[in-house]
C-alpha positions in Angstrom: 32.0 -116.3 259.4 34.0 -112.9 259.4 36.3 -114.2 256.9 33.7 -115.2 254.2 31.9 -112.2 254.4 35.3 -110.0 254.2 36.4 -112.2 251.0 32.5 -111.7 249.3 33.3 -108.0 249.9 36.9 -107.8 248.3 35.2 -109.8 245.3 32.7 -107.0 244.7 35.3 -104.6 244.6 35.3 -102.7 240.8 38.6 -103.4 239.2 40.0 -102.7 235.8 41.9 -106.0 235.3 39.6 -107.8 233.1 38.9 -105.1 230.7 42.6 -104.8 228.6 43.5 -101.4 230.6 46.8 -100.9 231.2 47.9 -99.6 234.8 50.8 -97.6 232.9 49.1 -97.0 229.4 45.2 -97.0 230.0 43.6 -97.7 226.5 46.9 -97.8 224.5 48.0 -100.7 223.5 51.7 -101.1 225.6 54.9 -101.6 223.3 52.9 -102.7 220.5 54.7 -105.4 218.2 56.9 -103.4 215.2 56.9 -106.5 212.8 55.0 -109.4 211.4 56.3 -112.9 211.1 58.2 -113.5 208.0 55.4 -115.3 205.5 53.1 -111.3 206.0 56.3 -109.6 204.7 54.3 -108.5 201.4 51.7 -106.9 203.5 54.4 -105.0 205.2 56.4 -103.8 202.7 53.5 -101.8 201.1 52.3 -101.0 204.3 55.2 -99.2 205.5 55.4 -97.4 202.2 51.5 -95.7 201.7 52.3 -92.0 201.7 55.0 -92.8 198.9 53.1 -95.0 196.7 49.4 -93.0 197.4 51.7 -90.1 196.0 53.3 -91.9 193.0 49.6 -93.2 192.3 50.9 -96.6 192.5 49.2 -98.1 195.8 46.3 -99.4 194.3 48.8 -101.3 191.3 50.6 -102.5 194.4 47.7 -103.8 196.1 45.9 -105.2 193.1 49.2 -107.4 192.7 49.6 -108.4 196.2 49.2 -112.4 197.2 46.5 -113.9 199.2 47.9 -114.9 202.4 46.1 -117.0 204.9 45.7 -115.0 208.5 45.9 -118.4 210.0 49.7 -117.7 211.0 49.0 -114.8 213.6 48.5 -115.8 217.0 49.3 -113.5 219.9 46.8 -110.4 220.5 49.4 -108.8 219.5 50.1 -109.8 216.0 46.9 -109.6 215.5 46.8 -105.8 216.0 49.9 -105.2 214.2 48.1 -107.2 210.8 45.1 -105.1 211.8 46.8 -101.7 211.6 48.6 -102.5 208.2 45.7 -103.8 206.7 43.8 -100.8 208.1 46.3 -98.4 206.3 46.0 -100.2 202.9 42.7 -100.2 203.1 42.4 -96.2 203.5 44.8 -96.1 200.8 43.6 -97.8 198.4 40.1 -96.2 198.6 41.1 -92.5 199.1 44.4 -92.6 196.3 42.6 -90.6 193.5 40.4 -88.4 196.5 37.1 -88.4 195.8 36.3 -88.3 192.2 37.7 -91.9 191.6 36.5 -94.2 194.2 36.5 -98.0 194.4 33.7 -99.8 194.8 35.6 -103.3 195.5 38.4 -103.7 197.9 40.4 -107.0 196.3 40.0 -110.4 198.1 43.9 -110.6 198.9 43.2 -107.2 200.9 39.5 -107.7 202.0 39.6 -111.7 203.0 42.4 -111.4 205.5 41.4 -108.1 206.9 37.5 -109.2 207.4 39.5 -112.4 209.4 41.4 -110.3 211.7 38.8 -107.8 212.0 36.5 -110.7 213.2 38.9 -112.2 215.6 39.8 -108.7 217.6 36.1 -107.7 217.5 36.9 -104.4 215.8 35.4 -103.1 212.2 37.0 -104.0 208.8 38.2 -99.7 208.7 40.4 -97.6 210.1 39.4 -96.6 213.9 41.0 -94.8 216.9 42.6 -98.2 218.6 44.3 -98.9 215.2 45.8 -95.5 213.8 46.6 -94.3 217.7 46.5 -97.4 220.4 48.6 -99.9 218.5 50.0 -97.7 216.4 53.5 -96.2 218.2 56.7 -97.4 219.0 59.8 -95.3 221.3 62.4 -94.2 218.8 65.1 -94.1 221.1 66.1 -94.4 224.9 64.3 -90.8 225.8 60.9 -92.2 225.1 60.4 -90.0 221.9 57.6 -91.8 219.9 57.4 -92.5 216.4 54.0 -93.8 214.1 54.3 -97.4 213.3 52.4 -97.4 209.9 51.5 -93.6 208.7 49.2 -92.1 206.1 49.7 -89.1 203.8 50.7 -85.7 205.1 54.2 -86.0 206.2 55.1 -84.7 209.6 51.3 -83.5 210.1 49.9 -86.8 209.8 52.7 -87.5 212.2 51.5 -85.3 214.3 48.1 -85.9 214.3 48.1 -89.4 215.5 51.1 -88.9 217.8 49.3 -86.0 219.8 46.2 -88.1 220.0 48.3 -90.7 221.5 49.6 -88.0 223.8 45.8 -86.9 224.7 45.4 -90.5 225.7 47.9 -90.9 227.7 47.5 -88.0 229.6 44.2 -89.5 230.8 45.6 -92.7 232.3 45.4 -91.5 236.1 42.4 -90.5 235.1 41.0 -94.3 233.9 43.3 -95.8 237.2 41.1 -93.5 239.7 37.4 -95.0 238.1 37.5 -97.7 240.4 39.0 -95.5 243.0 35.7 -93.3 242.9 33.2 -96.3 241.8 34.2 -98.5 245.4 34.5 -94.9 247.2 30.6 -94.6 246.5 30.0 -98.5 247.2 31.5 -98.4 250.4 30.1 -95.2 251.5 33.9 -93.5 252.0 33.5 -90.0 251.1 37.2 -89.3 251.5 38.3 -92.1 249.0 35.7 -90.6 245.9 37.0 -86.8 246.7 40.1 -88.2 246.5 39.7 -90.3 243.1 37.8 -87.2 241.4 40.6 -84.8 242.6 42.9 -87.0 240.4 40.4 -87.3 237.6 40.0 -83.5 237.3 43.6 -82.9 237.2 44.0 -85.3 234.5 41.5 -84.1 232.2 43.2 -80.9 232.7 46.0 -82.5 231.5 44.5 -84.2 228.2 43.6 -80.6 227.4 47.0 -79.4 227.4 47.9 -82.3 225.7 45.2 -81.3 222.9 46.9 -77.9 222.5 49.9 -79.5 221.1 47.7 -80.0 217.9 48.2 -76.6 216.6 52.2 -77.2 217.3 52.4 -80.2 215.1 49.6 -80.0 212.6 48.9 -77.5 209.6 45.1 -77.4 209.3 45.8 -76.9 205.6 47.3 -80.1 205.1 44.6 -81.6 208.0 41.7 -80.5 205.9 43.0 -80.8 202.0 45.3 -83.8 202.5 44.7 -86.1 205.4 40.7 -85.9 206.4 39.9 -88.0 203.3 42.2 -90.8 203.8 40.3 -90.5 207.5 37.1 -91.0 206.4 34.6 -93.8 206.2 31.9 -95.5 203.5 28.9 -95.1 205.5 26.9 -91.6 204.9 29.2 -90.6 202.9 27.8 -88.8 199.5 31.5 -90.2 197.3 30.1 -93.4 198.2 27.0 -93.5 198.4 26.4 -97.7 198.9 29.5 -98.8 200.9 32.5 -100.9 200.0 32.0 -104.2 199.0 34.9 -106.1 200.2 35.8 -109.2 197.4 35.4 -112.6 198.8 34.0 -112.3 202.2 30.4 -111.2 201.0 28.3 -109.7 197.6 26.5 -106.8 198.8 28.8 -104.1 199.7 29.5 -103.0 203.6 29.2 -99.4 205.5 31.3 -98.5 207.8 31.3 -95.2 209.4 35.2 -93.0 209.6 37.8 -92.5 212.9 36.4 -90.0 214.8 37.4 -89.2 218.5 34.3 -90.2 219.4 35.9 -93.8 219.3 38.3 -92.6 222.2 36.8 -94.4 225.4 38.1 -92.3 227.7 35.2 -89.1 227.7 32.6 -92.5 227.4 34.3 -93.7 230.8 33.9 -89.7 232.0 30.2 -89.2 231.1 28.9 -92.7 232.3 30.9 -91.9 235.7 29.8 -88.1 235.8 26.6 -89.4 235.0 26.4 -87.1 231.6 22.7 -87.3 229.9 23.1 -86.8 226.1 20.6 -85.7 224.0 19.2 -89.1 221.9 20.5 -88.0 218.7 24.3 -87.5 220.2 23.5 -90.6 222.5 22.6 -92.8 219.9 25.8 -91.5 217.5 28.4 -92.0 220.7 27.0 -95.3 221.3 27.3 -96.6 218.0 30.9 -95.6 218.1 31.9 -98.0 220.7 31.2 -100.0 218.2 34.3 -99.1 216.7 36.0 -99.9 219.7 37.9 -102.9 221.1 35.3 -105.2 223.0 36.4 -105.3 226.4 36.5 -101.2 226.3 33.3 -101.2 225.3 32.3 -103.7 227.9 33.9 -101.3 230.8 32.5 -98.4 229.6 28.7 -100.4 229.6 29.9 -101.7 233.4 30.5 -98.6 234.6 27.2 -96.9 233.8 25.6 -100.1 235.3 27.1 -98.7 239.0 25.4 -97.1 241.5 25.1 -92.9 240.4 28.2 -91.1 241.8 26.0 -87.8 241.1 22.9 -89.1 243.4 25.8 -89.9 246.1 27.6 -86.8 246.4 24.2 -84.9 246.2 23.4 -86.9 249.2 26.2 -86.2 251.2 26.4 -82.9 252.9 29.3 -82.2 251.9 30.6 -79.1 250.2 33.8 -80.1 249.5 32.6 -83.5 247.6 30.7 -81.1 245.5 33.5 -78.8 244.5 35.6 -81.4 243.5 32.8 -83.2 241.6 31.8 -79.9 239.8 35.4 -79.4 239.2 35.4 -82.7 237.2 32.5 -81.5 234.8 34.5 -78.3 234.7 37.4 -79.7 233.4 35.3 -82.4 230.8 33.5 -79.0 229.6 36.9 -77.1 229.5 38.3 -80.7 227.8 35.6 -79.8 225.1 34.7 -76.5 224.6 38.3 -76.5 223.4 37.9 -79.4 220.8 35.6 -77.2 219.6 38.5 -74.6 219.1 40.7 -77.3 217.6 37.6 -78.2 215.4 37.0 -74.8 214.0 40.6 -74.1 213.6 41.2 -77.8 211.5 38.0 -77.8 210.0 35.3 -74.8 209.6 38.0 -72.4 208.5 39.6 -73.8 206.0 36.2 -75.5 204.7 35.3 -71.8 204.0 38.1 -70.8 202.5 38.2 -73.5 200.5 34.6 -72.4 199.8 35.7 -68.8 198.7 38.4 -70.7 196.3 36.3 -72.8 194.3 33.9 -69.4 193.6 36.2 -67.4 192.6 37.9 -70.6 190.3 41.1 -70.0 192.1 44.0 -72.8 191.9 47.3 -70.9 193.0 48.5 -71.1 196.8 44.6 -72.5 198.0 45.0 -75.2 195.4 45.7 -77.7 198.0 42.5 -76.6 200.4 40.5 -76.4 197.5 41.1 -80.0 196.3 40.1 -81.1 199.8 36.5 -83.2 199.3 33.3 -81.2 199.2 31.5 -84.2 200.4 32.8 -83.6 203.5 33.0 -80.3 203.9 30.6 -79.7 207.0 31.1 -83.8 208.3 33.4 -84.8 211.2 35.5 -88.3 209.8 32.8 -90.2 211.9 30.2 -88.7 209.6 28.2 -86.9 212.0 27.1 -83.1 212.0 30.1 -82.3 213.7 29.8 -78.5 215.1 26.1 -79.1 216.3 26.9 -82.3 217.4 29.8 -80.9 219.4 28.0 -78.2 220.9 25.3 -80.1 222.1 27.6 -82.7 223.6 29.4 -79.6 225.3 25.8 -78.0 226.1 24.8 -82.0 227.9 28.1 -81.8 230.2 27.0 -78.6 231.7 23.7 -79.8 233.0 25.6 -82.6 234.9 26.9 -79.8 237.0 25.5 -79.5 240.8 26.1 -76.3 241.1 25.1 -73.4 239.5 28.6 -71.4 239.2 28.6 -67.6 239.2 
């Protein structure tokens, strides 16, 4: 009958209910819990304290005395992230304190046992990753919406910064995430209209994410990224200060690698490329898809559903349509724009002050570079993530423009 073949249709249509998107807030976790039932209160008062006591040298003390408390007592999603992030924190504390000459090789059961629990039950690594330090990790300071960092890391109002504009990139791209179904039933029900329409949104919100990004130089000193901050970002897996991984007391022997945060753990440009139909090389491929990894389950599970629909770039090549094509090369436009100008931010946060603090330690200066040149060698040419990051981000950039249709003059 009509009616059962109208209700299989509606059934097949692409949705993003079942994936923990947001219609308002995409990826980001919305109004993410700001406290912990009573009985995790020690975990919370050191947690809200890291840059002070990772500057006093006392975080590790602190940690080493703190009680083993059962993770049985959080039950909501929710709490769950809120333990995750603190725990998180710590953790990046108590590694990085003393930088890189004096690392740990044990994190202490009352840390590591709870944190491998939680980790487990949200399906996310036992390290800081992008859905800790930016999805769950905001709150509105007051009625104008002005956000402030839950749980923060050294660096003052940079590290501030830094997460908060990430958060800010993210958000700009929710119209983007709400128009992927949009585009995705568009091509399904052959309605050319309806995927012009969806990708018109899209392009404008990557646009926007880009001008989001451009807030970074605003709101972070690149000295303070690179000499302070990047080490209390970075991971235990290819990492020369430690070379065999973390070996976190009471949950298993042999110690654990885990890779860094890296943007690469952002699922919005995996949502972009698997709609745009982006190739990457295989050594960027396999490095992006490890990272979703690192990312909360059902995100990773939407990103893997969407590359299993049918190829938006085979169906606008099909069409003769010259408009469809505009607006689908102006969507790789703006991903390769969205890009090319991470690079920037890159260099800028990264590769420049890397050389000079290069320059520093040959000439055995310590006066106004001292803080650059006590940033960690180890990871002088690394993103966080670990990877190769310049020629990694080139290529990536180099990938999106061969998913263009048309060659542009």
């Amino acid at each position: 009958s009509m009616a059962s073949a109208k209700t299989d249709q509606t059934e097949a249509l692409f949705s993003l209910e079942s994936y923990h998107v947001s219609e308002e807030l995409g990826f980001i976790l919305p109004d993410p819990l700001q406290e912990l039932p009573p009985y995790y209160q020690p975990w919370m008062d050191i947690a809200l304290k890291i840059p002070e006591l990772a500057q006093s040298h006392e975080l590790r003390s602190r940690i080493n005395k703190m009680p083993l408390l059962s993770s049985k007592f959080l039950q909501k999603h929710k709490e769950l992230r809120l333990a995750h992030l603190a725990l998180t924190m710590m953790t990046m504390g108590y590694v990085w304190e003393e930088g890189e000459k004096d690392t740990v090789e044990i994190l202490p059961r009352s840390l590591a046992v709870p944190y491998w629990e939680v980790s487990q039950r949200l399906g996310l690594p036992p390290i800081i990753t992008h859905a800790d330090a930016v999805l769950a990790n905001w709150k509105r300071k007051d009625p104008d919406g002005n956000l402030e960092l839950l749980v923060s890391l050294p660096g003052g109002e940079s590290a501030r910064g830094f997460f908060l504009v990430t958060l800010l990139v993210e958000l700009a791209g929710v119209p983007a995430v709400k128009n992927i179904p949009t585009v995705i039933n568009g091509v399904r029900c052959g309605d050319t209209e309806a995927v012009a329409r969806g990708l018109e949104i899209i392009s404008r919100s990557i646009e926007d994410m880009t001008d989001a990004l451009k807030l970074m130089q605003v709101h972070v000193d690149p000295s303070v990224f690179y000499g302070i901050m990047r080490i209390y970002l970075s991971g235990w897996k290819d990492n020369p200060c430690m070379p065999n991984g973390l070996v976190y007391e009471g949950v298993q022997a042999a110690p654990m690698r885990y890779s860094g945060g890296s943007a690469a753990q952002s699922s919005l440009l995996h949502c972009f490329d698997e709609l745009l139909g982006v190739k990457h090389d295989p050594k960027s491929a396999s490095f992006l898809i490890y990272m979703r990894d690192y990312m909360p389950p059902l995100h990773k599970k939407l990103i893997n559903d969407i590359s299993l629909q049918p190829s938006l770039r085979s169906f606008v090549q099909q069409q003769d349509c010259k408009d469809l094509n505009n607006v689908f090369d102006l969507c790789v436009k703006k991903l390769l724009a969205l890009r090319s100008y991470h690079i920037n931010v890159v260099s800028r946060f990264i590769t420049v002050p890397a050389a000079r603090a290069r320059q520093l330690r040959d000439q055995n200066h310590n006066s106004d570079g001292e803080m650059i040149s006590r940033a960690p060698t180890a990871l002088e040419e690394r993103g966080t993530g670990g990877s190769s990051i310049m020629s990694f981000l080139k290529t990536v950039r180099d990938q999106t423009k061969d998913t263009l249709l048309l060659i542009w003059p």
